[in-house]
C-alpha positions in Angstrom: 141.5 109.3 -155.5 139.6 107.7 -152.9 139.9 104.0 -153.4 135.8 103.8 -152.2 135.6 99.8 -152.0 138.2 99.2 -150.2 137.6 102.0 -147.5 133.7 100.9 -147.0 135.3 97.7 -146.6 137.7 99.1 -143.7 135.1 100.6 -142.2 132.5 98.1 -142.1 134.7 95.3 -141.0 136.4 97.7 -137.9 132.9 98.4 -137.2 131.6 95.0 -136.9 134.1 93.0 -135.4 133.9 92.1 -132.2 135.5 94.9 -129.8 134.5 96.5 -126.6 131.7 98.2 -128.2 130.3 95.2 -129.7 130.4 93.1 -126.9 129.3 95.1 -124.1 126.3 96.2 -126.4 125.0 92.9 -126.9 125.8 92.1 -123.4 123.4 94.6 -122.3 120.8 94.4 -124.6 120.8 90.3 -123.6 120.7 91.5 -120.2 118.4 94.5 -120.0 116.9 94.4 -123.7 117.5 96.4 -126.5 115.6 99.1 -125.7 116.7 99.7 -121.9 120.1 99.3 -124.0 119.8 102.3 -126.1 121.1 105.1 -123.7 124.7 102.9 -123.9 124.4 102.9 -127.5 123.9 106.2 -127.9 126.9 107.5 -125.6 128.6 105.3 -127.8 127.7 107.2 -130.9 128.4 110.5 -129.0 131.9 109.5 -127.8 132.2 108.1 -131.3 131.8 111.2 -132.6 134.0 113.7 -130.3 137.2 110.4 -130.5 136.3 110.7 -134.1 136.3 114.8 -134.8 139.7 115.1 -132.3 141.3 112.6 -134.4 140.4 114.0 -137.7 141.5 117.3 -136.7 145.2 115.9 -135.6 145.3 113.3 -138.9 144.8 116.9 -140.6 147.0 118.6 -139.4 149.8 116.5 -139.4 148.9 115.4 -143.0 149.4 119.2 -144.2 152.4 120.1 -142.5 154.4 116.5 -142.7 153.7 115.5 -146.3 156.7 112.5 -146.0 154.2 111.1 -143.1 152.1 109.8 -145.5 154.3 106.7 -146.4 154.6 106.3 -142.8 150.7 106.6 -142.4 150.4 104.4 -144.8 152.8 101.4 -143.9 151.6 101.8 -140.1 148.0 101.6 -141.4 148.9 98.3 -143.4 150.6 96.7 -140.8 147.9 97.7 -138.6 145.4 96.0 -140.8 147.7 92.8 -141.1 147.6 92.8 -137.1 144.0 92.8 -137.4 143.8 90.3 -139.4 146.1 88.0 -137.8 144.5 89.1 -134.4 140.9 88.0 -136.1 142.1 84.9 -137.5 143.4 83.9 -134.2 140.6 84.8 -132.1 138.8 82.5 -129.8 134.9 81.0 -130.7 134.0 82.4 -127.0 131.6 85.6 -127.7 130.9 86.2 -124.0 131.2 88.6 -122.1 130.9 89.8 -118.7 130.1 93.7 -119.8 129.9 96.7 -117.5 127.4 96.6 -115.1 125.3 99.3 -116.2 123.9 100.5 -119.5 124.2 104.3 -119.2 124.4 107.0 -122.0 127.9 108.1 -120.3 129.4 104.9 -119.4 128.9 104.2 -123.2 130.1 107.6 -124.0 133.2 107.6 -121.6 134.2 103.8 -123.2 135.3 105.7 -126.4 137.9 107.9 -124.9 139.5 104.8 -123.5 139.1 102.2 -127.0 142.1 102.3 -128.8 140.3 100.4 -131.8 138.6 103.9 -132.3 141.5 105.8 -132.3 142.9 103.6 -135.0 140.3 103.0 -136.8 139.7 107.0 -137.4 143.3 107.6 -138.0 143.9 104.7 -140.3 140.5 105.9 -142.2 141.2 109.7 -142.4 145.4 109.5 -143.0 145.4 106.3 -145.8 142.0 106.8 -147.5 139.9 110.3 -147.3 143.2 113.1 -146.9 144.7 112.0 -149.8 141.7 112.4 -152.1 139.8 115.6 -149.5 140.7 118.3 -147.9 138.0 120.6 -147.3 136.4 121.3 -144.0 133.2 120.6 -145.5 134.1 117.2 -147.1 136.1 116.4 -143.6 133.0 117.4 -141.6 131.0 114.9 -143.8 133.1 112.2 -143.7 133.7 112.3 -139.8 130.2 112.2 -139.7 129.8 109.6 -141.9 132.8 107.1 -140.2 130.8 107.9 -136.3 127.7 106.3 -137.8 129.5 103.2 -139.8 131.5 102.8 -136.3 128.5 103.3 -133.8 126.3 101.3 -136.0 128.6 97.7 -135.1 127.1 98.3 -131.4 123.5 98.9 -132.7 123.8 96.4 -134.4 125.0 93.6 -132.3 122.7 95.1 -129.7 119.9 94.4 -131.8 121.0 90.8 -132.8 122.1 90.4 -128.8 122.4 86.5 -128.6 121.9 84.9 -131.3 124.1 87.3 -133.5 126.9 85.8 -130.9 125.2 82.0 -131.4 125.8 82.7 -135.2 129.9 83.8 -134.6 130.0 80.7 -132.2 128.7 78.4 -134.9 130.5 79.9 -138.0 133.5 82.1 -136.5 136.4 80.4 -138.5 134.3 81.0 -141.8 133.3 84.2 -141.0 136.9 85.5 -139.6 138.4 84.1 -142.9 136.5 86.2 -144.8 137.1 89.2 -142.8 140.7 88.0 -142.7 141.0 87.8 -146.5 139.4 91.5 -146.6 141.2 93.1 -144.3 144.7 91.6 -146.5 143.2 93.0 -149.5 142.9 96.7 -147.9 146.4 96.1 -147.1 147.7 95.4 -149.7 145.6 97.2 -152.0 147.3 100.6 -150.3 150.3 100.1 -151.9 148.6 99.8 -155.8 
């Protein structure tokens, strides 16, 4: 069954940490605005979406026709989500960034094919949490969908918030990355109950 905490959990924190995405999106929206910003943010949500549909196609497949993967899913996915976490925890209070130099709906859309945080996050999401418990095209369909939008919606979101969603991080990161920390330990772990 689909342990439905702690994947919205996954989801949410992979989608709003900070990452490529999430920088360069509030990098451009401090720079150009949010809504001269949008066009990036939407390639990200398209790229999102085809990284996202490839990946949940090959999780599929090699769910079905390896069923001994899925220990091997699953410890990669916790150590993966230790990593995280540890990665998090010792992260620096500098949000800056020096972003691309243009906000364009194929520079954003391009980014995806090259973030390895989406490839994980999708494979982590579709091989430890949703193929265990679904397997029908239409519940895959939905919950591709569904994962896009959480993932894309980090970018909107710290597009939206631009600067001072980075003064907040600045102010309160080792709070807030203990939390995430403590979270991301708990999905972990909770894999393996």
């Amino acid at each position: 069954m689909l342990h439905l905490y702690d994947f919205v959990i996954y989801c949410f924190i992979t989608a709003y940490t900070p990452g490529a995405n999430n920088l360069l999106s509030m990098s451009n929206a401090i720079r150009l605005g949010f809504r001269r910003s949008v066009r990036f943010n939407l390639g990200i949500l398209a790229g999102f979406t085809a990284v996202m549909t490839i990946c949940t196609v090959f999780s599929t497949a090699l769910y079905s026709s390896l069923p001994k993967i899925r220990f091997v899913m699953q410890f990669l996915g916790a150590a993966y989500m230790l990593f995280l976490a540890w990665k998090l925890w010792k992260s620096s209070n500098d949000m800056t960034s020096d972003g691309g130099s243009e906000a364009s709906f194929l520079s954003g859309m391009i980014l995806q094919f090259a973030n390895p945080k989406i490839y994980i996050y999708a494979i982590t999401a579709m091989s430890l949490y949703i193929l265990p418990a679904y397997q029908s095209t239409g519940a895959l369909a939905a919950f591709t969908i569904m994962l896009s939008l959480i993932g894309a919606s980090g970018s909107f979101v710290w597009a939206l918030f631009g600067s001072a969603f980075c003064s907040f991080f600045s102010k309160h990161s080792r709070a807030v990355n203990l939390v995430m920390v403590l979270l991301l330990i708990y999905c972990a772990v909770s894999l393996f109950m």
